[in-house]
ZABANU-972165 format. One line per field, with one value per residue (C-alpha): residue in one letter; x, y, z; residue number from 1. Coordinates in nm, 2 decimals. Layout:
N
residuo	[a,...]
c1	[X,...]
c2	[Y,...]
c3	[Z,...]
num	[NUM,...]
end
This chain:
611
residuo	[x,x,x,x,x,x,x,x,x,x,x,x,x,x,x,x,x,x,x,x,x,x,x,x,x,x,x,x,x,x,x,x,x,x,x,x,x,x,x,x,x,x,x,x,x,x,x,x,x,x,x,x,x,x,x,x,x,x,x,x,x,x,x,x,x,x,x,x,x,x,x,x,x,x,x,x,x,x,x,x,x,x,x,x,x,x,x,x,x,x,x,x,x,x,x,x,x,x,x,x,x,x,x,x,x,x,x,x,x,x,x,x,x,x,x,x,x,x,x,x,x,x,x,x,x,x,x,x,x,x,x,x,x,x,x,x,x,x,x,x,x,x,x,x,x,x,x,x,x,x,x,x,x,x,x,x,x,x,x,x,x,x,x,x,x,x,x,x,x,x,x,x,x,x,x,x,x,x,x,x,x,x,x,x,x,x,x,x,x,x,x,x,x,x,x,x,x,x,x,x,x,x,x,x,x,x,x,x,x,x,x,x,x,x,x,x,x,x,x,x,x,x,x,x,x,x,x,x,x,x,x,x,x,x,x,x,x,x,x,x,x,x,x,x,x,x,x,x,x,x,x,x,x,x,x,x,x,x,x,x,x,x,x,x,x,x,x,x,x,x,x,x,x,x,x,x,x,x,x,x,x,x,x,x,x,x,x,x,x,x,x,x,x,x,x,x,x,x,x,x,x,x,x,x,x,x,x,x,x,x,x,x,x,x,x,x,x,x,x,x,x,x,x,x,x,x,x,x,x,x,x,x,x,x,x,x,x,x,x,x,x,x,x,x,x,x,x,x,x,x,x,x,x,x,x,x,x,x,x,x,x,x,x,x,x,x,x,x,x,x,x,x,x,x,x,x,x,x,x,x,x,x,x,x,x,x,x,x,x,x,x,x,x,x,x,x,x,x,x,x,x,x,x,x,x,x,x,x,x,x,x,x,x,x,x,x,x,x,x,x,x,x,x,x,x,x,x,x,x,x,x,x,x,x,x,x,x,x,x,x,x,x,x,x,x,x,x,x,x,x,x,x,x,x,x,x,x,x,x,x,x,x,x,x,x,x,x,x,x,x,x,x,x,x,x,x,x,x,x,x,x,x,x,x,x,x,x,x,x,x,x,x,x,x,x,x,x,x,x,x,x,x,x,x,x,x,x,x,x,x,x,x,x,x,x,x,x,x,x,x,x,x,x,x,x,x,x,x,x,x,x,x,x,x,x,x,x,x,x,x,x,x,x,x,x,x,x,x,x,x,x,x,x,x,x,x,x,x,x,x,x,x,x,x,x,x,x,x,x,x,x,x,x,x,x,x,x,x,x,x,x,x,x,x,x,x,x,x,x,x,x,x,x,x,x,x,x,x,x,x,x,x,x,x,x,x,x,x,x,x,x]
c1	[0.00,0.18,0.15,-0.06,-0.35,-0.42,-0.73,-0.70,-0.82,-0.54,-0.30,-0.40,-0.36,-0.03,0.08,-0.07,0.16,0.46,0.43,0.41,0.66,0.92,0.73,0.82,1.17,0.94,1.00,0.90,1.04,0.69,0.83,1.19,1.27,1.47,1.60,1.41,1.62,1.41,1.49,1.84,2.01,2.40,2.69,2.92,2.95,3.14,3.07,3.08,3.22,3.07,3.22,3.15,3.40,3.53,3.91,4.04,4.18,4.49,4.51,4.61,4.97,5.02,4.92,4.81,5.03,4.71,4.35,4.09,3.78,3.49,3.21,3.06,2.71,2.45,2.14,1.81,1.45,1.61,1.35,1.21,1.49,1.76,2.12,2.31,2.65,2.94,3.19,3.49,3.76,4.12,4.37,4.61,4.88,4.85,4.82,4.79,4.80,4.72,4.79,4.43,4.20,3.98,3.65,3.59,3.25,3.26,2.93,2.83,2.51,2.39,1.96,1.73,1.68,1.64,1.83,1.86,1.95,2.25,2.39,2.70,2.74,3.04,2.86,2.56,2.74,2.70,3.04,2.89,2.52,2.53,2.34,2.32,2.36,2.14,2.25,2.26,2.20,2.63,2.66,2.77,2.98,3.19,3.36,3.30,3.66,3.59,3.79,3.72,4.01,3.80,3.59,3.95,3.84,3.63,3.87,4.06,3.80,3.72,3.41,3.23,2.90,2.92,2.60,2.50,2.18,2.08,1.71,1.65,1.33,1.40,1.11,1.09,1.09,1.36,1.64,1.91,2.08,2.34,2.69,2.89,3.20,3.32,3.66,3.92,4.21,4.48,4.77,5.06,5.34,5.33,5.36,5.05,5.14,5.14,5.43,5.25,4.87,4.71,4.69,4.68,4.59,4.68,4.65,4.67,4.71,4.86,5.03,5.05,4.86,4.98,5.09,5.10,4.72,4.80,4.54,4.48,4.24,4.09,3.73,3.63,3.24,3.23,3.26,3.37,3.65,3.81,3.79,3.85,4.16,4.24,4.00,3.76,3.81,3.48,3.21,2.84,2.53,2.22,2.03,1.79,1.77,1.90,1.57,1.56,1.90,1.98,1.89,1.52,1.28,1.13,0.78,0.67,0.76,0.62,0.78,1.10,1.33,1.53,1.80,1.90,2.26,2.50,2.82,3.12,3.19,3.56,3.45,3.65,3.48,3.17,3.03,2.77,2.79,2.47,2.37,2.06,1.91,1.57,1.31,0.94,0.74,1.03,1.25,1.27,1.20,1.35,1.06,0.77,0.48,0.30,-0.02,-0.25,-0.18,-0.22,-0.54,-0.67,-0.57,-0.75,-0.44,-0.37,0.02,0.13,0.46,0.38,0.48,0.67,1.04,1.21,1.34,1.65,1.75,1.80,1.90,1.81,1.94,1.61,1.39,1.61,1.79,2.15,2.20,2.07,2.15,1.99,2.11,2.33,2.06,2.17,2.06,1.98,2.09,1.72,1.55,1.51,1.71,1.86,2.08,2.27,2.40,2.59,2.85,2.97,2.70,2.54,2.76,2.74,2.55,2.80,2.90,2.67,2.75,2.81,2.75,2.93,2.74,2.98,2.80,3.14,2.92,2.67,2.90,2.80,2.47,2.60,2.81,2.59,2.61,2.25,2.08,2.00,1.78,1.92,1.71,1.68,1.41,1.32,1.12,0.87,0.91,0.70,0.74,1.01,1.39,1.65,1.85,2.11,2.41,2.74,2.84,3.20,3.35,3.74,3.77,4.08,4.29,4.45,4.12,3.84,3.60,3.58,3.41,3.20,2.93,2.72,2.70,2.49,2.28,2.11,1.93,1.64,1.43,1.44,1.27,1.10,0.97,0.76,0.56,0.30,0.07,-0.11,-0.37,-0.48,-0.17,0.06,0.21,0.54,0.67,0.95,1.10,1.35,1.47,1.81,1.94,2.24,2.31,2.59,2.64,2.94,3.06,3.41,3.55,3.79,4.03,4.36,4.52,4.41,4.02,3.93,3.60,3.45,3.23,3.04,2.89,2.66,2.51,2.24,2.07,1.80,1.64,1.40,1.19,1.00,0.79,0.53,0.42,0.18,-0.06,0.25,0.39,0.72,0.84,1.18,1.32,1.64,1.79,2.06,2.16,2.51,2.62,2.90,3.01,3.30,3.45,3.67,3.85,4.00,4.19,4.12,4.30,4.12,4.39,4.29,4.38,4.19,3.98,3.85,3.56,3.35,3.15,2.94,2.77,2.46,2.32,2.11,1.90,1.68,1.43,1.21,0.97,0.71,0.51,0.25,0.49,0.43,0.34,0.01,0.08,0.42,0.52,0.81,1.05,1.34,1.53,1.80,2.02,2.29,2.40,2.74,2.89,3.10,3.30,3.59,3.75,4.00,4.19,4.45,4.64,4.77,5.16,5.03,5.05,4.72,4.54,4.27,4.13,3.87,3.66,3.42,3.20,3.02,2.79,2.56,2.30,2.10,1.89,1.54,1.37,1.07,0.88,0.62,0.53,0.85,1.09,1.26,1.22,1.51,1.67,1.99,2.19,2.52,2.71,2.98,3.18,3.40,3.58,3.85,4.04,4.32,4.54,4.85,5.01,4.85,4.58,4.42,4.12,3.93,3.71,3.45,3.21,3.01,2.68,2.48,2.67,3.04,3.27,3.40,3.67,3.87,4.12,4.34,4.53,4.72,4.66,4.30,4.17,3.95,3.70,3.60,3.26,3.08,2.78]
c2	[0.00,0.32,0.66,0.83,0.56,0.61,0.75,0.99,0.74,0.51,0.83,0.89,0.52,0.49,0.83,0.74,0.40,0.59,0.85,0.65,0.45,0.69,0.76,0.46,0.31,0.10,-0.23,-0.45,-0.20,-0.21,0.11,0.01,-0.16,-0.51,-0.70,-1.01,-1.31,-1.50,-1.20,-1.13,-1.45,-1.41,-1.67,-1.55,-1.76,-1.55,-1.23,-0.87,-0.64,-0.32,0.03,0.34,0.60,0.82,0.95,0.60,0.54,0.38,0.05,-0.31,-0.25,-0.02,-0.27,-0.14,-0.19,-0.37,-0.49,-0.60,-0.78,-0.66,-0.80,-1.11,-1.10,-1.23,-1.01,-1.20,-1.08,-0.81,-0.52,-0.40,-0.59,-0.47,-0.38,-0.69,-0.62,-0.66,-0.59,-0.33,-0.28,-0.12,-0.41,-0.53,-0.59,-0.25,0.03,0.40,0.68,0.62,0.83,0.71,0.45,0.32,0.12,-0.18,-0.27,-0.60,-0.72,-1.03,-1.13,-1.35,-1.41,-1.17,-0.83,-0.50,-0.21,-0.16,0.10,0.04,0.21,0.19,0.26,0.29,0.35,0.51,0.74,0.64,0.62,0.48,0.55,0.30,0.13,-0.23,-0.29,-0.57,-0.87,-1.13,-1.48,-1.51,-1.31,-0.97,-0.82,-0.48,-0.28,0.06,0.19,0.50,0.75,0.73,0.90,1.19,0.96,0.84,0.92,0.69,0.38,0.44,0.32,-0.05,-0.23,-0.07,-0.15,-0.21,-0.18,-0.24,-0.21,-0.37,-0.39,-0.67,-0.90,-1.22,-1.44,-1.72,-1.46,-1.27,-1.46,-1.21,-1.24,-0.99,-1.11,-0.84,-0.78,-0.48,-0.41,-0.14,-0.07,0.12,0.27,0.46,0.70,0.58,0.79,0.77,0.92,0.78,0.57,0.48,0.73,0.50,0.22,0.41,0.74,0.93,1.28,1.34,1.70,1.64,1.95,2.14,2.42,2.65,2.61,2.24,2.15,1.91,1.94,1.63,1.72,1.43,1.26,1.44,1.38,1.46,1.91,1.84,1.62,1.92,2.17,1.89,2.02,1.74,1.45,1.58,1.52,1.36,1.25,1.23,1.10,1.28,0.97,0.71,0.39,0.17,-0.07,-0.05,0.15,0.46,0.66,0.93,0.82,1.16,1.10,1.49,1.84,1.87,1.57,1.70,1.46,1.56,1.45,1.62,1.68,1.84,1.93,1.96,2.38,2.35,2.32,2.49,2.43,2.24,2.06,1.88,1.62,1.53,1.16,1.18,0.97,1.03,0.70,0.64,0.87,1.16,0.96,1.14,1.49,1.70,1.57,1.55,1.79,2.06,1.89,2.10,1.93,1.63,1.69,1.85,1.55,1.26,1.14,0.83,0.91,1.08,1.20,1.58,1.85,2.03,1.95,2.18,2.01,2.12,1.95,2.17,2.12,2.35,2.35,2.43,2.51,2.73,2.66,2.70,2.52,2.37,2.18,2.08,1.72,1.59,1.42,1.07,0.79,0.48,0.13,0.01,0.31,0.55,0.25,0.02,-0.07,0.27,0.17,-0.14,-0.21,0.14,0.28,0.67,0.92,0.85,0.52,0.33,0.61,0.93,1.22,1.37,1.76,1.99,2.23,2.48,2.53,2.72,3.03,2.92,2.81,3.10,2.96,2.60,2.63,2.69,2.32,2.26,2.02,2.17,1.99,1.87,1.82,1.73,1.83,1.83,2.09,2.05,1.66,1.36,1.02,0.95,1.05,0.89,1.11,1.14,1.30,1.31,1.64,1.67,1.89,1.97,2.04,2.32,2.05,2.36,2.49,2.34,2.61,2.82,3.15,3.23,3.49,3.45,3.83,3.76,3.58,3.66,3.40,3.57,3.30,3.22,3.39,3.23,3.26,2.97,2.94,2.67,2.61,2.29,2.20,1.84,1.64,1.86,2.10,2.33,2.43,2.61,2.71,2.98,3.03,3.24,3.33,3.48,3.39,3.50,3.40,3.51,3.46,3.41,3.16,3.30,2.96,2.89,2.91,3.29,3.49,3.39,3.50,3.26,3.42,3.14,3.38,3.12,3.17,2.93,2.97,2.68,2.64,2.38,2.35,2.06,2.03,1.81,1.72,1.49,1.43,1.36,1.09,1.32,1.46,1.71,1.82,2.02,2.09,2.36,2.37,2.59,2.69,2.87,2.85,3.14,3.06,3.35,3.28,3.67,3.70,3.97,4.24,4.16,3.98,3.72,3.36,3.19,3.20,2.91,2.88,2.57,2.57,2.32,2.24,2.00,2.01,1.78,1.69,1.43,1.34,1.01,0.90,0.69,0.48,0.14,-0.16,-0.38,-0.65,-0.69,-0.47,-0.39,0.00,0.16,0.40,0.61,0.81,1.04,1.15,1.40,1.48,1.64,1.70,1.98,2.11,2.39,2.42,2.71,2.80,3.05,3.13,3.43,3.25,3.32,2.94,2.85,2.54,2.47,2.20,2.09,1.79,1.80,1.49,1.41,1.14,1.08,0.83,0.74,0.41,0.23,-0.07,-0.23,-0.29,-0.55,-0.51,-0.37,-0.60,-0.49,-0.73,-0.61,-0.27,-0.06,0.13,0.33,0.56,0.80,0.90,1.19,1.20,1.51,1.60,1.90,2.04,2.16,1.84,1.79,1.68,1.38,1.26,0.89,0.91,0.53,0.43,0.16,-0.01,-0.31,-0.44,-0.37,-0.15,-0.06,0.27,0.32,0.56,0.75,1.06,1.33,1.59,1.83,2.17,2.27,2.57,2.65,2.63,2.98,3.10]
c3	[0.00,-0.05,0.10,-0.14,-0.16,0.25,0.39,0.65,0.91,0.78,0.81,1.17,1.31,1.18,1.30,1.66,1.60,1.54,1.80,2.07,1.92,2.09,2.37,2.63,2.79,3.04,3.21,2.91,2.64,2.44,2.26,2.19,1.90,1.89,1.56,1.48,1.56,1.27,0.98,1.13,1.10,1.13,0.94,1.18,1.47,1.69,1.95,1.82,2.02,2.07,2.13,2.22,2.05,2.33,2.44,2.53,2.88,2.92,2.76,2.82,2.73,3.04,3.31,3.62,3.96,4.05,3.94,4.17,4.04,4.23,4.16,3.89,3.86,3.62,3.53,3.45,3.57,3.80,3.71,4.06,4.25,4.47,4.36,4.32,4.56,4.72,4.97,4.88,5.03,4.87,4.75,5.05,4.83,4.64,4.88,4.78,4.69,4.34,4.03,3.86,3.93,3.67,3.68,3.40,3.37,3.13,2.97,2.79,2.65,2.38,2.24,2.26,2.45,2.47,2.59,2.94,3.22,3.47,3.76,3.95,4.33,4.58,4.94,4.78,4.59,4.16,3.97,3.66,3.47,3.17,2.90,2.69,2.36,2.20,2.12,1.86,1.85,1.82,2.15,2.17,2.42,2.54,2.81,2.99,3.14,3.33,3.48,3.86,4.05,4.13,4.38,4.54,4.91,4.92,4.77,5.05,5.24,5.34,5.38,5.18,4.96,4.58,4.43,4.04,3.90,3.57,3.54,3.30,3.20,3.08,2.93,2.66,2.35,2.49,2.69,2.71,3.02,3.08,3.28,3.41,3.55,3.78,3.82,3.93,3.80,4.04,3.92,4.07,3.98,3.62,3.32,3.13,2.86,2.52,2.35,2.07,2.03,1.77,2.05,2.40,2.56,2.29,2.49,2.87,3.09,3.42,3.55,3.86,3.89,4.11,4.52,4.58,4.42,4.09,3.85,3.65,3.35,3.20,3.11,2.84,2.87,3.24,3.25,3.64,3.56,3.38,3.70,3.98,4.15,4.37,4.43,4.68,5.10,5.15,4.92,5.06,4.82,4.70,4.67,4.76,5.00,4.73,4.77,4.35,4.29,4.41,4.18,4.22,4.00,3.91,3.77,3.68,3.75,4.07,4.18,4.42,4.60,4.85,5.14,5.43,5.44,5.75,5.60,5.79,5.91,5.75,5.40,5.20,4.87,4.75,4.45,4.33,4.05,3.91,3.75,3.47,3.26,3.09,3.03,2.96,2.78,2.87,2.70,2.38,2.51,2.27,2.00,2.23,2.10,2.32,2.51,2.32,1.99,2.16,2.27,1.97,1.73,2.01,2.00,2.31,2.34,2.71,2.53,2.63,2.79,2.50,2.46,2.71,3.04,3.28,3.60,3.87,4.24,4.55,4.89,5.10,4.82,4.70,4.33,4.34,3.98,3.69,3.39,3.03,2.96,2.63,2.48,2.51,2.27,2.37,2.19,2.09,1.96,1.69,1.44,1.62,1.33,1.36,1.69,1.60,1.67,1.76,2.02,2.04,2.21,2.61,2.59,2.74,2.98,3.01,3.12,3.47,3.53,3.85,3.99,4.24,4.52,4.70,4.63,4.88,5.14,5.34,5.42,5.44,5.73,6.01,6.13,6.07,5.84,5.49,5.26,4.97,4.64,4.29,4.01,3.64,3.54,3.27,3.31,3.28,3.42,3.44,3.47,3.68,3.91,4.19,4.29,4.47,4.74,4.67,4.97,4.99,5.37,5.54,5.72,5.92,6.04,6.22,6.09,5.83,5.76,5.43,5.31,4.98,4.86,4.53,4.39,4.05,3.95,3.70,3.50,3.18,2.89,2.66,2.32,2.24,1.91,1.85,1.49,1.38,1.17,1.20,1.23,1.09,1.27,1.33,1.75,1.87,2.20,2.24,2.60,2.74,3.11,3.27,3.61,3.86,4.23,4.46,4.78,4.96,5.16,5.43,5.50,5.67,5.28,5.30,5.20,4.83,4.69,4.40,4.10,3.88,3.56,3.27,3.00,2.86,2.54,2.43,2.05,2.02,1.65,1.58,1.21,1.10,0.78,0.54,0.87,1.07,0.87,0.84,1.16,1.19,1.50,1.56,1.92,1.98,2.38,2.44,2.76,2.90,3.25,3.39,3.72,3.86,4.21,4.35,4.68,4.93,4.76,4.41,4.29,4.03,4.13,3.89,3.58,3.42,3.17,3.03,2.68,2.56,2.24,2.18,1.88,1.74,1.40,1.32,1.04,1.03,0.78,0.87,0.60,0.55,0.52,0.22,0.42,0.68,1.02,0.92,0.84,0.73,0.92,0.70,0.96,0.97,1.28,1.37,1.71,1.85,2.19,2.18,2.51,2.51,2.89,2.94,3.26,3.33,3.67,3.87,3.79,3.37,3.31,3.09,3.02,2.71,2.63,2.32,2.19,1.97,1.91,1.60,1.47,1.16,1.10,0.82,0.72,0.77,0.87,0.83,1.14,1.33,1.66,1.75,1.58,1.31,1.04,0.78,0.77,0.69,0.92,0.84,1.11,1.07,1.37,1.39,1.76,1.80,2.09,2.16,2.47,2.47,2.38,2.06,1.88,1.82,1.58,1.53,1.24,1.17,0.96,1.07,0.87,0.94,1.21,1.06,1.10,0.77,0.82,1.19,1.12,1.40,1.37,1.52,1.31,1.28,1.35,1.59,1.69,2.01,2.10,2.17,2.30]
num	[1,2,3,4,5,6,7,8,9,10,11,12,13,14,15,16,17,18,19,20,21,22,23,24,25,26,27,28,29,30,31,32,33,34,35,36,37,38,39,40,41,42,43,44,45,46,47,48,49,50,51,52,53,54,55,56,57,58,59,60,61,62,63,64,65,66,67,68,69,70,71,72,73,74,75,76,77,78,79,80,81,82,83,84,85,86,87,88,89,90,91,92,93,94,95,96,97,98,99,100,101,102,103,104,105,106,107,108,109,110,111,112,113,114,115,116,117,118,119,120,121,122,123,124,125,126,127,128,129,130,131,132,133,134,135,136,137,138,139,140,141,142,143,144,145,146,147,148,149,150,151,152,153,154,155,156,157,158,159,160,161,162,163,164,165,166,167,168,169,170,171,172,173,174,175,176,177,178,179,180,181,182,183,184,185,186,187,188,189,190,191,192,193,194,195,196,197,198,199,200,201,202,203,204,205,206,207,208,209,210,211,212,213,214,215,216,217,218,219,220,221,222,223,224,225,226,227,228,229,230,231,232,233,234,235,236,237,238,239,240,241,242,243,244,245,246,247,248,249,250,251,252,253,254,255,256,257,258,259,260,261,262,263,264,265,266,267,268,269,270,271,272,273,274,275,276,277,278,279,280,281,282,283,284,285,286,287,288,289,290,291,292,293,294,295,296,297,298,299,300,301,302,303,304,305,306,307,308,309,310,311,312,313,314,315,316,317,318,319,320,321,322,323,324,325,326,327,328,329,330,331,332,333,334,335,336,337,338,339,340,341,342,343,344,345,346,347,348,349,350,351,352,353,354,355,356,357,358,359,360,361,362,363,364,365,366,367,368,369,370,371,372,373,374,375,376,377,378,379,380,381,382,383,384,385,386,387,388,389,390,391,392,393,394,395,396,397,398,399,400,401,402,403,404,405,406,407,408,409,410,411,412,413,414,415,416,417,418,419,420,421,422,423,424,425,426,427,428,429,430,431,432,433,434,435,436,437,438,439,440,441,442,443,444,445,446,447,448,449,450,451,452,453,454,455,456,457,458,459,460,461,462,463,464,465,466,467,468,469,470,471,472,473,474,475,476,477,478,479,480,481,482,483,484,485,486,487,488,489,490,491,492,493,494,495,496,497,498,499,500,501,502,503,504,505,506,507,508,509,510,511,512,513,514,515,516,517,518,519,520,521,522,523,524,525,526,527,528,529,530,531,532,533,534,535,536,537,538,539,540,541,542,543,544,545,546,547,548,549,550,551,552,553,554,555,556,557,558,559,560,561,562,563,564,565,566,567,568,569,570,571,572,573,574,575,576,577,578,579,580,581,582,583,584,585,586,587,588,589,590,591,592,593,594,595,596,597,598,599,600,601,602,603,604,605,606,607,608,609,610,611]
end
């Protein structure tokens, strides 16, 4: 049947179809897409290995002075259960202090599955948000190696709790079962520096920054690993009990969780580091419609709302930060045949986001509780959130003195459009805010007053055409962070400033499949993470770093009932990092389940990200 011999009517169910065909990331997946084990049969008899492209850490040719295997743990019908765990304590044969520590999450799986969430916890505190790829009949399998030196104060600590969440269903059509592996990796006064940048780190920054503080500036997806000076002194969760993970499921705007925190009164400086993920019918929430168009077309979807969300956090109500999220894409949706074997930017390890609270210090150190809490405003159910309080505490002084003298937090402005007819219809969101918050911190290392200064700028346009059978939506998020530390003469001590980039494109086609309850999906997809970090000292000595992130989709697949039946999928992957060492670039093409090009250099060009 083709496009231009369907009724209206015809029109309308398969747009409802396709709608809430991105809506939902829930428990059983009715809304992800899976390859059909019957359509997709394989002559290769062994596991794929999946990537995500990312700055690599330090490979297996630099062997750690120690490795400690954690925790083994297979993942079945685990959805609603408590963290699988384990007991931690640091290595006896392999004491620190370490240089880095790294975390290696192994996965295997072989059948039929979707995509799941996963979480890793040390104490309550998460060190890892990641995802699953699908797998094959063959088996499939991959590793996560993440930089986690920044949590080191608690490593040094024994007895711990390791928890892991991986909330997986397992019945007789889909008999994925995941097996995982959690590991650290400790290393100490080693050079990680490259010897050969095709095969290891290619680029690392690890200099001292002025006084005795050595700044180590890696993690390229995480902003906060780029300003952590040292590793912080103590490290105390914004979480829950742990009864199904950690995380706060957030289920709409209104919906506010909290924990009551008393921080010790010789904190010197304070930050938070915020976990997100987004699920259910907020999963895609850059492309969900306003409610009115909803309601207007009868349509049965609950993907609302608009597409505007930011997390924000509040100490007693009042917000001392916020942040709009990369948009992360998941390994089952949109096509799953793009993200094979090389996954969507952050799939394997999203994104972390610092929020300085030093400003606020002066309210912080009365030695009274203060509530803690974490929001998404605009949201629907549901998003998964946490966080980690890092505090760097004065070892000469058992209290310290602070004042917040400003605040300016004005809200945003928005210009928001909205015109439909029918199904068709066209939306965009325009939304800007400044911010600046001050305050000093008077220590036994001398009276320094810190000034945080952002910009955020949000473009949200979403177009639909022939009765919503062709849907566009293009995303534009930049923000730009300025963090000047002065002493109490006005001196400048510090300056440091963080940009980032997320744009995004994507264009999907939906049409009657040639066979009975099948239809057609033709999709395009671009998406970037872009991040510039600068920082100059009072001694002149400068640090700048760049990545930029790039990757584009294109392909379709015939669907029923959520498998895809047969389909094409081609990725190209453009990763490029810079500091004052060099540059390095890894440009792959994947498509249907191959990589095809993997080429590494050190030569390219960057531009710094503005706003």
């Amino acid at each position: 049947m083709s496009s231009s011999s369907s009724t209206p009517i015809l029109l309308l169910l398969i747009f409802s179809s396709f709608i809430i065909n991105f809506s939902s990331s829930s428990a059983n997946h009715p809304d992800h897409y899976f390859k059909s084990l019957k359509k997709f049969q394989s002559s290769n008899t062994n596991a794929t290995e999946y990537i995500e492209i990312t700055k690599p850490p330090p490979p297996n040719p630099i062997n750690p002075n120690c490795t400690l295997l954690v925790l083994q743990n297979d993942f079945n019908n685990t959805y609603g259960s408590p963290p699988a765990s384990a007991i931690y304590s640091p290595p006896a044969n392999c004491t620190g202090p370490w240089n880095q520590i790294f975390l290696d999450y192994s996965v295997s799986v072989d059948g039929e599955q979707y995509d799941r969430i996963s979480g890793v916890w040390l104490d309550g505190v998460e060190i890892l948000r990641t995802s699953t790829a699908e797998p094959n009949p063959s088996g499939i399998y991959w590793k996560v190696r993440k930089d986690v030196t920044r949590y080191s104060s608690l490593f040094n600590q024994s007895n711990l709790t390791l928890s892991v969440i991986l909330e997986n269903l397992v019945n007789d059509e889909f008999t994925g079962i995941y097996h995982v592996n959690v590991s650290l990796l400790y290393y100490q006064d080693q050079d990680l520096n490259p010897v050969d940048p095709i095969e290891v780190e290619p680029l690392k920054l690890n200099r001292k920054l002025g006084g005795s503080s050595e700044t180590s500036v890696k993690g390229m997806y995480n902003v906060g690993a780029f300003t952590n000076e040292t590793s912080a002194d103590l490290i105390i969760p914004v979480s829950d009990n742990g009864g199904e993970g950690f995380w706060f499921r957030v289920q709409n705007e209104s919906d506010v969780h909290s924990k009551t925190i008393q921080i010790p009164q010789n904190t010197r400086k304070a930050v938070l580091e915020v976990y997100v993920s987004f699920h259910g019918n907020d999963e895609f929430w850059y492309s969900n419609p306003p409610n009115e168009y909803i309601l207007s077309n009868n349509l049965t979807t609950q993907r609302g709302n608009g597409a505007f969300r930011q997390v924000f956090a509040a100490v007693d109500g009042v917000t001392v930060g916020s942040v709009t999220p990369f948009p992360v894409i998941f390994t089952g949706v949109i096509n799953p045949l793009f993200w094979e074997p090389v996954v969507a930017i952050g799939a394997f390890n999203l994104p972390t986001y610092d929020i300085d609270l030093t400003p606020f210090l002066g309210f912080l150190l009365d030695g009274k509780n203060h509530s803690f809490g974490l929001g998404v405003t605009d949201s629907i159910s549901f998003w998964l959130v946490d966080a980690n309080l890092h505090l760097w505490l004065d070892h000469g002084s058992d209290v310290v003195q602070a004042k917040s003298v400003l605040s300016l937090t004005p809200p945003i402005q928005f210009k928001i459009k909205s015109k439909s007819k029918g199904l068709n219809g066209k939306f965009s969101i325009k939304g800007e805010r400044e911010f600046e918050y001050s305050g000093w911190v008077n220590s036994s290392a001398g009276n320094f007053t810190t000034t945080i200064q952002e910009k955020f700028k949000f473009k949200n346009k979403i177009k639909l055409d022939n009765y919503g059978q062709e849907k566009e939506v293009e995303q534009k998020i930049k923000v730009k962070t300025k963090i000047t530390t002065v002493n109490e003469i006005g001196q400048e001590i510090s300056k440091s400033s963080i940009s980032r980039n997320y744009p995004l494109e994507m264009k999907i086609s939906t049409l009657p499949g040639a066979e009975k309850d099948t239809f057609l999906s033709i999709t395009n997809v671009t998406h970037s993470l872009e991040e510039t970090y600068t920082r100059s000292l009072s001694s002149n000595e400068e640090v700048e770093i760049s990545v930029q992130n790039s990757q584009d989709s294109g392909g379709w697949m015939l669907i029923k009932d959520h498998a895809v039946l047969s389909g094409t999928g081609t990725t190209t992957q453009v990763l490029s990092y810079q500091d004052q060492n060099g540059c390095y670039i890894r440009n792959v093409t994947a498509a249907n389940g191959k990589i095809l090009q993997d080429n590494t250099t050190l030569t390219c060009v960057l531009s710094s990200v503005s706003v």
